[in-house]
C-alpha positions as CSV (number, residue, x, y, z in Angstrom):
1,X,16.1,7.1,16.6
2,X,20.2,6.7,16.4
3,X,21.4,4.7,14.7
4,X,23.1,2.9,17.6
5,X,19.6,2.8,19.3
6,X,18.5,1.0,16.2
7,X,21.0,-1.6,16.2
8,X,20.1,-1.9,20.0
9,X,16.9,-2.8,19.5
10,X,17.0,-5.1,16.3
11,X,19.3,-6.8,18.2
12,X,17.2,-7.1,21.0
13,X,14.0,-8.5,18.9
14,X,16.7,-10.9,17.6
15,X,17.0,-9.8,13.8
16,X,20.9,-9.5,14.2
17,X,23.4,-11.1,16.3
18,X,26.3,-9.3,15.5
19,X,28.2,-6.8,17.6
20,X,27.0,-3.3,17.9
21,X,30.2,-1.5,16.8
22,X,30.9,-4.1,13.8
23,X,26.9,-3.1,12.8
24,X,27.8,0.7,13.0
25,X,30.5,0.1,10.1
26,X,28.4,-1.0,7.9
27,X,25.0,0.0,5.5
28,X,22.0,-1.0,7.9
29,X,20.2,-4.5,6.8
30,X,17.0,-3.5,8.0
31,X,16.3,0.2,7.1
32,X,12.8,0.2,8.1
33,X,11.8,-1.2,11.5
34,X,8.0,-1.1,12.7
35,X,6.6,-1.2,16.2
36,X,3.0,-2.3,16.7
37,X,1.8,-1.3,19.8
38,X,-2.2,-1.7,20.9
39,X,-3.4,-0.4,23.9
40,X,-7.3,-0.3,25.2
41,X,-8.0,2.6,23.4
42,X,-5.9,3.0,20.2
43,X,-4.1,1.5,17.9
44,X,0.0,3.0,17.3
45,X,2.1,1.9,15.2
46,X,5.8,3.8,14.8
47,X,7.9,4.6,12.6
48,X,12.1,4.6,12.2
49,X,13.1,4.9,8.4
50,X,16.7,5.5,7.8
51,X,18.3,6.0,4.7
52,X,21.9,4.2,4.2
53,X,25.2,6.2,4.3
54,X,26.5,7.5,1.4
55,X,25.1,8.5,-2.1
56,X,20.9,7.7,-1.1
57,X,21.6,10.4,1.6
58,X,23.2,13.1,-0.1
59,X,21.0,12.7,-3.6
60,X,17.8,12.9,-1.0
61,X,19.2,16.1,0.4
62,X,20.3,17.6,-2.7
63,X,16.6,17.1,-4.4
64,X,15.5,19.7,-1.9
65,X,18.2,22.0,-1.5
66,X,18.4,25.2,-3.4
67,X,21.0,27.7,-4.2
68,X,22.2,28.0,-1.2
69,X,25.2,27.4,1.6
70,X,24.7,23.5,1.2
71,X,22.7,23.1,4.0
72,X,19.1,22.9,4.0
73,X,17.2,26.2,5.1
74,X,14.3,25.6,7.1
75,X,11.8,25.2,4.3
76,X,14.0,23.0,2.9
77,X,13.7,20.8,6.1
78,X,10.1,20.8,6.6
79,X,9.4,20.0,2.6
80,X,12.0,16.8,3.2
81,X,10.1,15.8,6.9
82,X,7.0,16.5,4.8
83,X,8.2,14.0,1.9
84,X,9.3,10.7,4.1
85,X,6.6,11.0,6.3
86,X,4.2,10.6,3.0
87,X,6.6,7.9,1.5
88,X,6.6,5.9,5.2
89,X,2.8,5.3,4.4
90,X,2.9,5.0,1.1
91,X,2.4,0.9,1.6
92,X,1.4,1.1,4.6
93,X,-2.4,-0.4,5.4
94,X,-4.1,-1.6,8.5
95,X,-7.6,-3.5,8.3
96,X,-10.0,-4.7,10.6
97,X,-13.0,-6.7,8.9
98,X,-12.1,-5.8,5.5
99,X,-11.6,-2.3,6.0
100,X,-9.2,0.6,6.3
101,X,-8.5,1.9,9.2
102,X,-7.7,5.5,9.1
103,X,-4.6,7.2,10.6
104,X,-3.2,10.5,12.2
105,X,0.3,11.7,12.7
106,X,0.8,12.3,16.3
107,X,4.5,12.5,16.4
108,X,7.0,13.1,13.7
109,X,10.6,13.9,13.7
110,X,13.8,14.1,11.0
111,X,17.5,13.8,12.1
112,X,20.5,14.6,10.1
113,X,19.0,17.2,8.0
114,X,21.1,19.8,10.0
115,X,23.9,18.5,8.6
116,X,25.9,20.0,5.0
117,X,23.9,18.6,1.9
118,X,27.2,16.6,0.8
119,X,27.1,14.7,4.1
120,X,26.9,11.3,3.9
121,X,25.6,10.7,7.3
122,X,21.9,8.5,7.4
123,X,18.7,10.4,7.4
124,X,16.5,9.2,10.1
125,X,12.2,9.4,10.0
126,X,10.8,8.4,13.2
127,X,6.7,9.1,13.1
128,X,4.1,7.9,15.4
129,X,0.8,6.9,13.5
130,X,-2.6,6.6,15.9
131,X,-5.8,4.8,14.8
132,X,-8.9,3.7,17.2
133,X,-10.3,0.2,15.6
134,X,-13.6,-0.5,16.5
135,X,-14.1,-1.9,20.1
136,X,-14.3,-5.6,20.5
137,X,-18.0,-7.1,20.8
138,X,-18.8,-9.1,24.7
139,X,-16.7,-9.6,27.6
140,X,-13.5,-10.8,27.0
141,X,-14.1,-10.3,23.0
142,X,-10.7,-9.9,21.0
143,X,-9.6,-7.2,18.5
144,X,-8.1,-8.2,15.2
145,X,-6.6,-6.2,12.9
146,X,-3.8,-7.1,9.7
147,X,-1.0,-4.7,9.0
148,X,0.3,-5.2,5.1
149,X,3.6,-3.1,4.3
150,X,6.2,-3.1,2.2
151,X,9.5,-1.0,0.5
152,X,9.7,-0.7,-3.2
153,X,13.3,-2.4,-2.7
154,X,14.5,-5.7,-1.6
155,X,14.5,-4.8,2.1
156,X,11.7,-6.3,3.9
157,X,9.9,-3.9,7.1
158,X,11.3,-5.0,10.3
159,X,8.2,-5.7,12.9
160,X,7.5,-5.9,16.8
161,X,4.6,-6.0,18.6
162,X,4.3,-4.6,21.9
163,X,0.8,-4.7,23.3
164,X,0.2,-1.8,26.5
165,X,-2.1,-2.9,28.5
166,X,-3.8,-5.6,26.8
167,X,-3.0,-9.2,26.3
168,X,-2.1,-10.4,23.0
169,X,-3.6,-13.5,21.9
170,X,-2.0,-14.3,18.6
171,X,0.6,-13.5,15.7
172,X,0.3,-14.8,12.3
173,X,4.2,-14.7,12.2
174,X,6.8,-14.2,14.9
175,X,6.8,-15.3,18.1
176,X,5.0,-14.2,21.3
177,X,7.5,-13.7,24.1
178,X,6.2,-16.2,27.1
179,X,6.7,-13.3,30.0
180,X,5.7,-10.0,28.1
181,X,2.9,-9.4,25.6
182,X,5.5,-8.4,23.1
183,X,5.9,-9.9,19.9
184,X,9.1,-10.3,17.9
185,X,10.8,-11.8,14.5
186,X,8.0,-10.2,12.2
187,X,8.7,-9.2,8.5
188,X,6.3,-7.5,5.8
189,X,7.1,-7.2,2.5
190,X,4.9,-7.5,-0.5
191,X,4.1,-10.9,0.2
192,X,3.7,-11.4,3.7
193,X,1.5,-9.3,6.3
194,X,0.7,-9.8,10.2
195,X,-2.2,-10.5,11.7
196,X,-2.8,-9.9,15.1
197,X,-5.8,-10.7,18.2
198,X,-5.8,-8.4,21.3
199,X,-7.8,-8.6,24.0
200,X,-8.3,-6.5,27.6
């Protein structure tokens, strides 16, 4: 995900209300921004991690780079892809009934590693992690699940929900939008989590 896209769509879930190009200028608020998505047959949720300009990008880069032409070979690459994708989980857990559910990359991507190591352009993670909770009991039965996250810094994760093909119920934060089953002005951090009830 750009980092225009990003600003794009945290504006459109509300979280800023500032002008795009005045956002660009700046480090990013919000460098962690979730999407819960359910659907009648899995659970996603994705991924965009960004680092901010400056020194956090080019110390990341440098702790893989070699000796070298100060840009990352392609070992180099897949080792860093390999790294965030692990430290986007690290926090991350969604339960249903008290237990874990468990989780598979299905999509996974790194920009700005193609750039000189000394750059200070953003690194951006965007993964997609799949899950299939356990189907909801009767006719009309709902799904609920909890999603607990959080970074090791101040920042809090940035959350939406955007049900496909189901109708969501409920949010323990945020706020449902009255014309789409989306769900927006979410944050996780150590203290606070989501709960959420889907049903078909």
């Amino acid at each position: 995900m750009s980092r225009r896209a990003r600003i794009a769509l945290l504006a459109a879930a509300g979280a800023i209300a500032i002008p795009a190009a005045a956002a660009l200028a700046h480090p990013l608020p919000d460098p962690t921004v979730m999407i819960v998505a359910p659907s009648k047959d899995a659970l996603e949720i994705r991924i965009n991690d960004m680092t901010q300009v400056g020194d956090e990008s080019v110390a990341l880069k440098r702790q893989f780079h070699g000796v070298g032409t100060g840009m990352l070979a392609a070992n180099e690459r897949q080792d860093l892809l390999d790294f965030l994708v692990a430290r986007a989980q690290a926090h991350l857990a969604v339960t249903q009934s008290g237990q874990r559910l468990a989780f598979t990359v299905t999509s996974r991507a790194l920009h700005g590693a193609d750039l000189p190591v000394d750059s200070s352009e953003s690194l951006s993670l965007d993964v997609v992690l799949r899950a299939t909770p356990a189907p909801a009991r009767g006719p009309g039965g709902a799904t609920e699940i909890t999603v607990r996250d959080f970074r090791d810094d101040a920042h809090v994760v940035r959350c939406a929900v955007m049900a496909q093909d189901v109708r969501l119920l409920s949010v323990s934060q945020g706020t449902i939008d009255a014309t789409a089953p989306i769900a927006t002005g979410i944050e996780l951090s150590r203290t606070e989590s989501l709960t959420l009830r889907w049903a078909e």
